[in-house]
N, C-alpha and C positions, 0 to 999 in steps of 0.2 A: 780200899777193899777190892780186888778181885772178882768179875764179877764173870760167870758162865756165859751169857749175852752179850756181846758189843753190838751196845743200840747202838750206836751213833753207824757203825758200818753197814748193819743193816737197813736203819731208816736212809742212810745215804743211797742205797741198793736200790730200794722200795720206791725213794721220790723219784730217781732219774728213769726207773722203770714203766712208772704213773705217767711223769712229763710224756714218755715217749711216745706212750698207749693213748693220751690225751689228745697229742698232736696229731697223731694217725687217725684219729678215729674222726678229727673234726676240721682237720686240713688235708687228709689224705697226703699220698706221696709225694713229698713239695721238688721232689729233683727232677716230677716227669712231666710239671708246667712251667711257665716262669705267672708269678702272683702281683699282686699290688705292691707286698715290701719288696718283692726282689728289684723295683725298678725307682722305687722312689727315694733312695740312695744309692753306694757306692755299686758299681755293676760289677768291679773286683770281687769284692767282699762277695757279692752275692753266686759269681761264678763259681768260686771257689769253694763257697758251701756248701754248692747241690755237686759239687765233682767227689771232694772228700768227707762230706756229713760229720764236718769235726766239732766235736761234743765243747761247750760251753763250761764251763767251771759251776759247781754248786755255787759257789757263790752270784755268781752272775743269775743262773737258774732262778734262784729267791727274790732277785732283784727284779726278775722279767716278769713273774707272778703279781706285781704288783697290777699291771696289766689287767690281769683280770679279776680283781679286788674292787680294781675303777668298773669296768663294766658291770659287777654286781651293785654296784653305788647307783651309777647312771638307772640302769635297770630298774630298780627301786623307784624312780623318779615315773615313771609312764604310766603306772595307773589302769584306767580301762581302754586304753589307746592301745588298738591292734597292730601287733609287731612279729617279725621272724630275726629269731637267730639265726648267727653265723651263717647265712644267708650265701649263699654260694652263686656266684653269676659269671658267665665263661662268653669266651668268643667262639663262634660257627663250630670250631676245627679244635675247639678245648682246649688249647694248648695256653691260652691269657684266659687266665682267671681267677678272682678274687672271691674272699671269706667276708662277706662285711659283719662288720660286728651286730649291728641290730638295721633292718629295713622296715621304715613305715609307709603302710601303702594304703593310700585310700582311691576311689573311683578316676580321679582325674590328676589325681598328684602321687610322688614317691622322694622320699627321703632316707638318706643315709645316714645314718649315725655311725661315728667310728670315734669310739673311747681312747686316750693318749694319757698316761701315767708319766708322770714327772717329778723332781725331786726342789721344784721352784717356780717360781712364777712368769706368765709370758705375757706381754703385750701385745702379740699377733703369732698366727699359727707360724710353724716352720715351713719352709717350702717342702720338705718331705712329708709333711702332713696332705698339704696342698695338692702336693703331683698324685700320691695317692689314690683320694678317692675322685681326683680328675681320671684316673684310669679308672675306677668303679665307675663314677658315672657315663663315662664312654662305652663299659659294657652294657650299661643297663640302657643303655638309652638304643641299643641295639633289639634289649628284650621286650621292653616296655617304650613300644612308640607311640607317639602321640601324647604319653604323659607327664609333666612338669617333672624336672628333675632337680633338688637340691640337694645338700649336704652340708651335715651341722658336727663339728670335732668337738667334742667335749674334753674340755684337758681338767685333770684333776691332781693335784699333788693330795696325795693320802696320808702324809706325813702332819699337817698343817689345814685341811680341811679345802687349801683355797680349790676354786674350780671357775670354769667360764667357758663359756660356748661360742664357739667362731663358724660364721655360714659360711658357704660358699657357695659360690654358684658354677654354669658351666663356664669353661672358658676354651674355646677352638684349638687357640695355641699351645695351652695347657696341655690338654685330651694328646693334640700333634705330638709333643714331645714325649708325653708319658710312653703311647704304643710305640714311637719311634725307638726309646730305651728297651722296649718289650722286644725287639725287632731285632736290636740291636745283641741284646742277651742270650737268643736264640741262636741268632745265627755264632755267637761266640761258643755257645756250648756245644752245637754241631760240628762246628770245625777246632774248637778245642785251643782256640786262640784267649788269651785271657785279656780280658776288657782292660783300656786305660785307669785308672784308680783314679778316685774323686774326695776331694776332701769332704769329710764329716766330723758332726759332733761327736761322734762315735768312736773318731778314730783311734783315740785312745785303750776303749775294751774288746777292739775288733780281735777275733783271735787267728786272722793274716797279716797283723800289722808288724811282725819280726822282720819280713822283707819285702815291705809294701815298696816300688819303686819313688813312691811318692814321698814317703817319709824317709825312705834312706839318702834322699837326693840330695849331695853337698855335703854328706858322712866321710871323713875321716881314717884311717886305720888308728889305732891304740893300741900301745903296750901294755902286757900280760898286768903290769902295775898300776897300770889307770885304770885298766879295766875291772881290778876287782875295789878298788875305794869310788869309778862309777858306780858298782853294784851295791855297795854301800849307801851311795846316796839315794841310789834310787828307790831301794828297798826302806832306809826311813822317810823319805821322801810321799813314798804311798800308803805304809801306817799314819803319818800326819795326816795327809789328807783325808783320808778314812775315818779320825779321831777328831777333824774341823769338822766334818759333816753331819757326826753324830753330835758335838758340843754346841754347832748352829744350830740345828731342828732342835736340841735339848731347850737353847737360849730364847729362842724364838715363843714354845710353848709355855715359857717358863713367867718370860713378858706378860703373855698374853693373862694366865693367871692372877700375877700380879698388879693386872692391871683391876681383871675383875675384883680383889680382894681390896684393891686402892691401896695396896702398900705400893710407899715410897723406896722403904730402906730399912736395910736391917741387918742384923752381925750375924756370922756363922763362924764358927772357931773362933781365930785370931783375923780373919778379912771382912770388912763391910763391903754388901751388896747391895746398889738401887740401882732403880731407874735412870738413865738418860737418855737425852734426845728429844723427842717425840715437837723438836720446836719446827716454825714455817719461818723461810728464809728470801730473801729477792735477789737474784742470780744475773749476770747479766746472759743474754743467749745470743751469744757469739753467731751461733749458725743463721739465727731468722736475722740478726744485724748486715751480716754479708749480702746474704741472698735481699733485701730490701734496698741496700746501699753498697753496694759491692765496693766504690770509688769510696769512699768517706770510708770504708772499714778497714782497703790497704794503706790509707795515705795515713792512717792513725796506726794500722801494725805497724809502719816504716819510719814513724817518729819515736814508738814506744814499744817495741819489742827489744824480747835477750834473749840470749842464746843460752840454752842450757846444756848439758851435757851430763848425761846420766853413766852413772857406772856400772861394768859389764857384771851380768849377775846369769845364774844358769838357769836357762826355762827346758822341764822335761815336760813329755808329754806322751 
């Protein structure tokens, strides 16, 4: 049916118009400072953003919202504990400064809170989490002297519920290197020189990664005929991916129900579905054996190794 309205063009209008007013209003002009993210990865990426302000994909957009889905979560959590949003803390000369997501401040002490949305679980923060709010606390420790400075990352996967809180504390070298990138991004956008590219976990949805000199490094020319069965691959290549990730978090919640129900197993159409796994296993750990007996761990590689040889397969990225 035909319809007088196209929602979908219009709520597409309306979000990217909202993102933008959002961003404006609670980060202000982000190309006429450099911030906490613009230093705590890639300084390409980041020069490159505040030169040409190039718009992210809706798709991407929805994905970055999660962001602050986690901080309404976290939020939730604080209770009668007196806190400030979005908390904005700058260097002398304004040019370094950062949005903290939530500061709690009491007579002798102040803590950072900075919420991190994620699509999986972590054992320890990232270093870009890390360098982060080591530049927030290098600014605050400028504004607020004399009083205890920590910082606590809440990472939350909102897909799956998991969540966990990583402290930090100051650390000199840290702080050094953070304003030193801060110094360093500056003075590239002054002179208009574009920073060395750094690898990230990101590098894949960055949207300067077509001529990143870092990724194209050791590339090839192709003919007109590889190039469109590359295209090929690579475009099912990313619907798969996109179809594991919603059939994981699908699998995952799906467990987790089944476990509460205490089924096993049970038929759907023509396929049975149960349980497996969930059993504890004794491993041996190669790494703490090395490192405890370095000599006794080569002289048994060197009696009991093989050589394997794996076959050449394509990794994109």
């Amino acid at each position: 049916m035909k319809r007088a309205l196209n929602f979908k063009k219009l709520w597409t209008k309306n979000f990217k118009e909202n993102l933008n007013k959002e961003s404006l209003e609670s980060l202000g002009d982000r190309s006429l400072y450099v911030g906490s993210s613009d230093i705590s990865g890639c300084l390409r990426k980041s020069y490159l953003q505040k030169l040409t302000r190039k718009e992210v994909s809706i798709e991407q957009s929805i994905i970055l919202q999660r962001g602050h889905l986690a901080e309404d979560l976290v939020k939730k959590g604080f209770g009668n504990l007196p806190f400030k949003e979005q908390y904005e803390v700058k260097s002398k000369n304004g040019y370094y400064r950062s949005h903290i997501d939530f500061l709690i401040e009491s007579e002798k002490e102040v803590i950072v809170v900075e919420c991190k949305s994620l699509g999986t679980s972590v054992e320890s923060p990232y270093d870009s989490w890390v360098l982060q709010v080591q530049f927030q606390m290098a600014l605050l420790s400028q504004e607020k002297k004399g009083k205890k400075i920590s910082a606590c990352i809440v990472a939350v996967n909102v897909n799956n519920g998991w969540h966990e809180f990583f402290w930090i504390e100051p650390n000199a070298i840290l702080q050094k290197l953070a304003m030193s990138k801060a110094e360093e991004l500056k003075s590239a956008l002054e002179l208009q020189i574009e920073p060395k590219a750094e690898a990230q976990n990101y590098c894949g949805v960055c949207p300067f990664n077509s001529d990143c000199p870092l990724r194209l490094q050791g590339c090839s020319q192709i003919s007109k005929a590889l190039e469109g069965e590359a295209q090929e691959i690579v475009t099912l290549n990313e619907t798969t991916r996109v179809l594991n990730e919603r059939l994981d978090t699908l699998k995952k919640a799906f467990v987790e129900k089944l476990n509460g129900l205490e089924i096993k197993k049970f038929s759907i159409n023509d396929k049975i579905i149960s349980l497996a796994g969930g059993t504890t296993s004794t491993q041996l750990d190669t790494n703490a054996w090395k490192q405890a007996n370095p000599e006794g761990f080569e002289n048994i590689l060197k009696d009991y190794s093989k050589t394997v040889t794996r076959a050449k397969y394509l990794l994109i990225k």
